[in-house]
N, C-alpha and C positions, 0 to 999 in steps of 0.2 A: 399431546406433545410427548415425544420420548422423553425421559429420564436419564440423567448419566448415570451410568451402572457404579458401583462404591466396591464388588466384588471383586478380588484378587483373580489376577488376570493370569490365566496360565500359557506355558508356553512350547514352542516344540523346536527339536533341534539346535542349532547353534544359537539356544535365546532370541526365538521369534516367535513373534503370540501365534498362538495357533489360529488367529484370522488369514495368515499370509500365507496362503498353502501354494505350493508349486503352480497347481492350475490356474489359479487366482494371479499368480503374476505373469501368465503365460496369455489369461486373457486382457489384462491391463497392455501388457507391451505390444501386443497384435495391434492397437488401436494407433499406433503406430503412425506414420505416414510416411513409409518407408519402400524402398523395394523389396521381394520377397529372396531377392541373391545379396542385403545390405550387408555391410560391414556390423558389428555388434560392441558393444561396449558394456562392460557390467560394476556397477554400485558397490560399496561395500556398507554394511551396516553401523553410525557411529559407536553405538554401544560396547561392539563384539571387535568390529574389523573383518568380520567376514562378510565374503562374495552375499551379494543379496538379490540384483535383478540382473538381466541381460536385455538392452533395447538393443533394437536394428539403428542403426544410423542414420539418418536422409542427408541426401546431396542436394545441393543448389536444384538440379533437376527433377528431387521429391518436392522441394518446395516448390517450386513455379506450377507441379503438377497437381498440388494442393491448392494453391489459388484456384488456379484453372477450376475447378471444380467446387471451392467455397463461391465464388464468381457466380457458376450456375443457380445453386443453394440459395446465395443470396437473393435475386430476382422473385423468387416466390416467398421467400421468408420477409422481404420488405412489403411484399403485396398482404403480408396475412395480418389481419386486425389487429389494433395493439388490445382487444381485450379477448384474444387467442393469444399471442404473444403471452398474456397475462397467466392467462392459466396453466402453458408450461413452466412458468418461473415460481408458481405457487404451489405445484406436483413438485419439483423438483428442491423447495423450500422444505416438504414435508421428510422426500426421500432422506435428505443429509440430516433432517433431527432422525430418524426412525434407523437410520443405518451409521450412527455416530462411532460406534464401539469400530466397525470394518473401519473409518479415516481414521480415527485415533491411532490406533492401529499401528497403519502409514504413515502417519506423521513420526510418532515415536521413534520407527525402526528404521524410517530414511533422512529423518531430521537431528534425534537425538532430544529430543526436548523431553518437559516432562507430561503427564497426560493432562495436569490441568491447564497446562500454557496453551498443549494440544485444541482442549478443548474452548479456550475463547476462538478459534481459530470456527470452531462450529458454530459457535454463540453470531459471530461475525457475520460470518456467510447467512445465517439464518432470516439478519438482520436486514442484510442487502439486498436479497434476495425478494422478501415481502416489502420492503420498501420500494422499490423501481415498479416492479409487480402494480403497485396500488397507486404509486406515482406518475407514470410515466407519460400518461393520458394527459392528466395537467400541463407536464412539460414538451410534447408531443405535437398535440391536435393543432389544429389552425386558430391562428387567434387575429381578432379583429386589431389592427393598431390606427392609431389616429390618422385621418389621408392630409394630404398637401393643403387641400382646400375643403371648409367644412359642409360638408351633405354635397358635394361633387365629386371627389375621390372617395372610393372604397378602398381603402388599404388591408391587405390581409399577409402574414408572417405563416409559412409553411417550414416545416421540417423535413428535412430528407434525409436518409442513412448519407456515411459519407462511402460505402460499400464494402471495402472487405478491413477490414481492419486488425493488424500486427501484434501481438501482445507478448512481451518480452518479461517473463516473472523470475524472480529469485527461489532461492534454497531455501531463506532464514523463517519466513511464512508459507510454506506450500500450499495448503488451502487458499486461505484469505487471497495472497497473490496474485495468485493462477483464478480463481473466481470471482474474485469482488469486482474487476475492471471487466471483464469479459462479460459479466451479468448486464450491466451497465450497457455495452457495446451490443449485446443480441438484443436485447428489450428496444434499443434501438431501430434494430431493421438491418444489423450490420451483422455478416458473416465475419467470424474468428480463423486468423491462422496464427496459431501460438505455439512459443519455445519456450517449453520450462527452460530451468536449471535441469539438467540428467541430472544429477544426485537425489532428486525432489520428486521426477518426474511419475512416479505411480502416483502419487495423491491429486497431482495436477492430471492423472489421465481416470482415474475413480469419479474425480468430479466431472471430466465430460462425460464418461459413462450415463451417471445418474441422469446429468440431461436430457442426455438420446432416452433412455428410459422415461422419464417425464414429457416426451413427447415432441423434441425440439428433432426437424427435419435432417433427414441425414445430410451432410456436407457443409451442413452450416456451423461446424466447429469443427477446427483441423486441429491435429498436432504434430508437431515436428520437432526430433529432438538431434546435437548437432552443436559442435561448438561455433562459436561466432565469428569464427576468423574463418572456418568453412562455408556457413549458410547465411551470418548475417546479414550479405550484399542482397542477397535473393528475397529476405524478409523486407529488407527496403525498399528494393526498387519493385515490388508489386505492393506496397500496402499503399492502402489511402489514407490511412492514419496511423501513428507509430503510438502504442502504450508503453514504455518503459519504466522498469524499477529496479534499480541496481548502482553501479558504481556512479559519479561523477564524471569521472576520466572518459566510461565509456558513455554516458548520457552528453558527454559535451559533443562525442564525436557522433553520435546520435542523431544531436540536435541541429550540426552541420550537415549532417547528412542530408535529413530533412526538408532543409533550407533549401539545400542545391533542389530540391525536386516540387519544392513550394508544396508541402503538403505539412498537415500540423501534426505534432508530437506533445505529448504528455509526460512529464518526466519526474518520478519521484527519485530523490538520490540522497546522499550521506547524510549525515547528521552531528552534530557532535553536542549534542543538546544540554543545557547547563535545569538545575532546581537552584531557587532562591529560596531560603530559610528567612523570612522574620523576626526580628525580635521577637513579636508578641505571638509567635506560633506555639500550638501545641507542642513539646519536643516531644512528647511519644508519638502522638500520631503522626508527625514530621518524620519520623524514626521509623515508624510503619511507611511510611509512602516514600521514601527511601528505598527500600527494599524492594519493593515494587515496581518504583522506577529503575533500578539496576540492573538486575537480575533474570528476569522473565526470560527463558528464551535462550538460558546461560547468555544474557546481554546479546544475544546476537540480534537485534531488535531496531529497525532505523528510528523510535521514538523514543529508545532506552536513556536514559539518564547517565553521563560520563563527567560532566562535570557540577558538582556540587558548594554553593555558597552560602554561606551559614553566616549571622551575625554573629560580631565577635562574640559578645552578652552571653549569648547561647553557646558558644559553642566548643565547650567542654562536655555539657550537660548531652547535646545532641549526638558527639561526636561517641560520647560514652553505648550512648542506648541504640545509635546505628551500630556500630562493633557490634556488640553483645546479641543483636540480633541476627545480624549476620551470619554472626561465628555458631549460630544454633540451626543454621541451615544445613536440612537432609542432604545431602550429594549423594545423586545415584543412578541407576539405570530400572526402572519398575515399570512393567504395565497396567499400574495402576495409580491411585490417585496419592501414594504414599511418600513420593520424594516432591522437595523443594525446588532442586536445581538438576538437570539432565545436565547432556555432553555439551560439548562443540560438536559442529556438524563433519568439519573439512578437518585434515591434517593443514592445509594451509593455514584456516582460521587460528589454530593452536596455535603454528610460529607465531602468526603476527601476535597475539597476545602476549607470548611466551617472551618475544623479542622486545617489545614495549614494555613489559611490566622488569623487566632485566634493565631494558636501558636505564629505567627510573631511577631504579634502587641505585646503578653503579653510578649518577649521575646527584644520587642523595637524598633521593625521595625516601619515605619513612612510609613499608608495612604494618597497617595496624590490624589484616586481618587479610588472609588469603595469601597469595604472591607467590604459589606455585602449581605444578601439574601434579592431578593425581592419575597414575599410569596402575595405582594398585586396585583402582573402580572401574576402568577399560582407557582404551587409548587414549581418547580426545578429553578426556574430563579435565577442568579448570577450575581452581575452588574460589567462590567469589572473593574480589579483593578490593580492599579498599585504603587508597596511600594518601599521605600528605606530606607537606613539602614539596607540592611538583614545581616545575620553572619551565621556562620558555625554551631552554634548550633539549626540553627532555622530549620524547617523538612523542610522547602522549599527550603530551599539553595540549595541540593545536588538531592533532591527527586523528583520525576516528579510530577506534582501536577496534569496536564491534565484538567486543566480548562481555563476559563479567568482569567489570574494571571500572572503578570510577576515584575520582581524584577532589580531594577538601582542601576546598579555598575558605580564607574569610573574607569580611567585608567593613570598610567602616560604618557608611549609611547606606540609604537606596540609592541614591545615585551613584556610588561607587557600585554596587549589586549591580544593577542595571548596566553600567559599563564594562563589568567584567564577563557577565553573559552575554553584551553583543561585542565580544571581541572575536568575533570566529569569521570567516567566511559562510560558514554555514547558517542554517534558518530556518531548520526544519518544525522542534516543538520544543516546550520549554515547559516546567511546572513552578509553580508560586504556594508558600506556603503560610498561611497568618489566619489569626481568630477574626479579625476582621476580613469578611468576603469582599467590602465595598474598598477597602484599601487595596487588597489582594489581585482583586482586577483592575485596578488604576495601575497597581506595579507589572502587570499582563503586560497591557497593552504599550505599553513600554517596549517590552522584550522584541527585537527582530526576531520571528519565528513564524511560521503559517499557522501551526496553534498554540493554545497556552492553557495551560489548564492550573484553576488555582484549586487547593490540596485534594490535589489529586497526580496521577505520573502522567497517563498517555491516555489512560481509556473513555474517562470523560471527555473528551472533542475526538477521539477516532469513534466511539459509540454513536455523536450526535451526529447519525447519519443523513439529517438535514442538510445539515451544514460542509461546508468544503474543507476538504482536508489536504495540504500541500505544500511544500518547501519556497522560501525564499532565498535569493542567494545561490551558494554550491548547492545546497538541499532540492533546487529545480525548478520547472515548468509546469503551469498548470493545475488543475486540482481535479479529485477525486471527488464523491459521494457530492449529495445534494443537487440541485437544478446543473452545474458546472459538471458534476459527472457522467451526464445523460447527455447534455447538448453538446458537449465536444465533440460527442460523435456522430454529430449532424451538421447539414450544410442548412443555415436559414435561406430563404428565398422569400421576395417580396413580392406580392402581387398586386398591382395598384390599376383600379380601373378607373379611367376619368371618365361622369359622365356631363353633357351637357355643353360644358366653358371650362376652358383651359388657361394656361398663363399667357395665352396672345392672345390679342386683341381681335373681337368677332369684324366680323364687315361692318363698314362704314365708322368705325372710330379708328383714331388716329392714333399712331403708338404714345404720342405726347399725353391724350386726355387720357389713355389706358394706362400710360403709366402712372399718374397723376389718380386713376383712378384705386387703383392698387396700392397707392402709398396712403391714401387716406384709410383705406379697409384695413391693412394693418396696424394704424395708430387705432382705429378701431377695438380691434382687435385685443391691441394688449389692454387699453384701460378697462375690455371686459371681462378679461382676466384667464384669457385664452391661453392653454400653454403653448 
């Protein structure tokens, strides 16, 4: 297994690691699914602000041209064995640890982050990747189910691709995004036509790369890049299944969309995710996992932590040693493993933080750490911040802000805690924090949220790639990772053979003595303890 490198990363030109050479983005962008006369659009780098790539555009009629042809792909990629299937997702598992340093890379210089946040994003995919791989067969193959009638029906449960299926990923995760759902969706049997986010879009075109190199047939993963109000009608009306992860606003009209076309969607969306502090928590390592929960990602993270509930008891002591750790956080731009906190991605993301953390204050909230931009580190940088005194009328209370920003509440006991973490429309994940685990997860399971992770932020139930990961509420539809994130993407079908005798009555009895005779068999039945 590769190693992440520790060495100081050097760099060329306007502060690009010298992975990102001209050529290298000229054969990322080609993979394109565009025409060769397309319009062009070009990135700018968070860090710098400077010009970074140049994609071609696709039109409604690149997209349909892309199905057309994932369509064909697919038909032979569903006929191929799920343990061929297998071994491209295990080449392909090797290539992203062994080629980590060229994503990182990308992530940093079209993300903004910093390389360790980069790098769970590796850790991730790694994870997914050999999971489905070694999985899928389980969740796949034909499985015997119980028939109608016992030793006269054969019933058997088959799985089928649902065929080409849409994948719609964000900016904030470009790795993770763009491949954890898709992995999921080919191991399946299912051809990909996917939209990054353009801002994101080399990391998400690096990663189908490696595929096609690990051996996955050509056509069986598109990409198309293209904002939504141009291409997004075309990504719906050919997909058989819709994967989305992004706003609310636009997953709702998503999931209408959908609807009209009776085909299923998968929808991860906002968050606005609360931590419950304990009385009887550790306050430092609470104070640690804080931080953790905040921050990653410059908070641009849909698991991040924004609002915060501390027992009263505690919480001077916690509030002290969150600060203090906080305010010791590196802010920077490195390609290497030295800074804390990277950029923001977008000049948009920056207002909106910019504009929430302003509305607060003139509304009365109290800075105890962060609460402004630094434009003297590069554009987008935001220094983590953390307020208190927020109220209901301030936009951050309620709102997802999606930066480094979080807000300290207190609590009288747990059922006020409890209360004031499911006051959101949202539902996405939540963290619990106390020396006792056995209380910690009694107060979990409490919290409206898809996961819950007791002391710990996000990455204990996004890790437990078993298990399903997904929003309730505004936060969404569906769920990721585990048996639920393979089967979505298949159509069950039953196959039930009856042999012998059936539910009607053979020749020569009467329907009265068959029915008669059939209500005894199942008093039978249940006192023998049949299910």
């Amino acid at each position: 297994m590769a190693t992440a490198s520790t060495a100081p990363r050097t760099t060329r030109g306007p502060g690009l690691p010298v992975t990102v050479t001209p050529s290298f983005l000229q054969h990322l962008t080609s993979r394109v699914s565009a025409a060769p006369n397309a319009a062009r659009v070009t990135t700018t780098a968070p860090y710098t602000g400077v010009p970074l790539a140049d994609f071609p555009v696709s039109t409604p009629e690149d997209v349909e041209a892309a199905f057309a042809r994932a369509r064909t792909a697919q038909k032979a990629w569903a006929a191929t064995p799920i343990a061929e299937r297998k071994k491209v997702l295990l080449r392909y598992h090797d290539l992203v640890l062994a080629r980590q340093d060229q994503a990182l890379d990308l992530m940093q210089v079209e993300n903004g982050k910093t390389r360790r946040d980069a790098f769970l994003e590796v850790v991730d995919i790694g994870i997914v990747s050999r999971y489905y791989a070694r999985n899928a067969a389980k969740y796949l193959n034909p499985k015997r189910r119980r028939g109608a009638i016992p030793l006269l029906t054969h019933t058997t449960e088959l799985r089928h691709p649902k065929g080409v299926v849409t994948v719609i990923s964000p900016w904030n995760y470009p790795l993770s995004m763009a491949a954890s759902d898709t992995i999921a969706a080919l191991m399946a049997g299912n051809a990909v036509v996917q939209k990054p986010d353009t801002q994101t879009a080399l990391t998400a075109l690096w990663s189908m790369d490696l595929m096609y190199e690990a051996g996955l047939p050509e056509g069986v993963w598109q990409m198309v890049i293209g904002r939504g109000s141009s291409i997004g009608g075309a990504l719906m009306d050919n997909a058989d299944y819709m994967m989305f992860t992004g706003s609310t606003a636009t997953g709702r009209q998503i999931a209408a969309d959908a609807g009209r076309r009776l085909i299923g969607a998968s929808l991860e969306l906002g968050g606005k995710n609360p931590m419950i502090v304990l009385e009887d928590a550790d306050v430092e390592k609470a104070a640690d996992g804080a931080v953790a929960a905040c921050f990653p990602s410059a908070g641009q993270l849909c698991v991040s932590v924004e609002r915060l509930y501390v027992a009263e008891s505690i919480r001077d002591a916690f509030v002290a040693a969150f600060v203090a750790r906080t305010k010791k956080l590196e802010i920077g731009a490195a390609y290497d493993y030295s800074v804390d906190v990277g950029s923001l991605t977008t000049p948009a993301q920056l207002k909106t933080v910019t504009e929430h953390v302003d509305d607060a204050v003139a509304k009365g909230a109290t800075v105890l750490a962060g609460g402004k931009a630094r434009p003297d580190l590069g554009p987008l940088f935001y220094e983590p911040t953390i307020l208190t005194d927020v109220t209901p009328d301030m936009t951050l209370h309620s709102h997802e802000t999606f930066g480094p920003v979080v807000s300290v509440y207190t609590y009288r006991d747990v059922d006020d805690a409890v209360t004031q973490a499911n006051a959101t429309a949202y539902g996405l994940n939540a963290s619990v924090w106390s020396r006792n685990g056995a209380r910690g997860r009694a107060v979990a399971a409490r919290v409206h949220a898809g996961t819950v992770n007791v002391n710990e932020a996000f990455a204990a139930a996004w890790g437990s790639i078993d298990a399903p990961m997904g929003g309730m509420g505004d936060s969404g539809l569906g769920r990721r990772h585990g048996a639920d994130g393979i089967l979505k993407y298949t159509e069950p079908q039953t196959v039930a053979h009856q042999r012998v005798q059936g539910f009607y009555p053979p020749s020569g009895i009467s329907p009265e003595t068959w029915a008669s005779l059939l209500t005894n068999a199942l008093k039978v039945m249940k006192a023998a303890g049949f299910r």
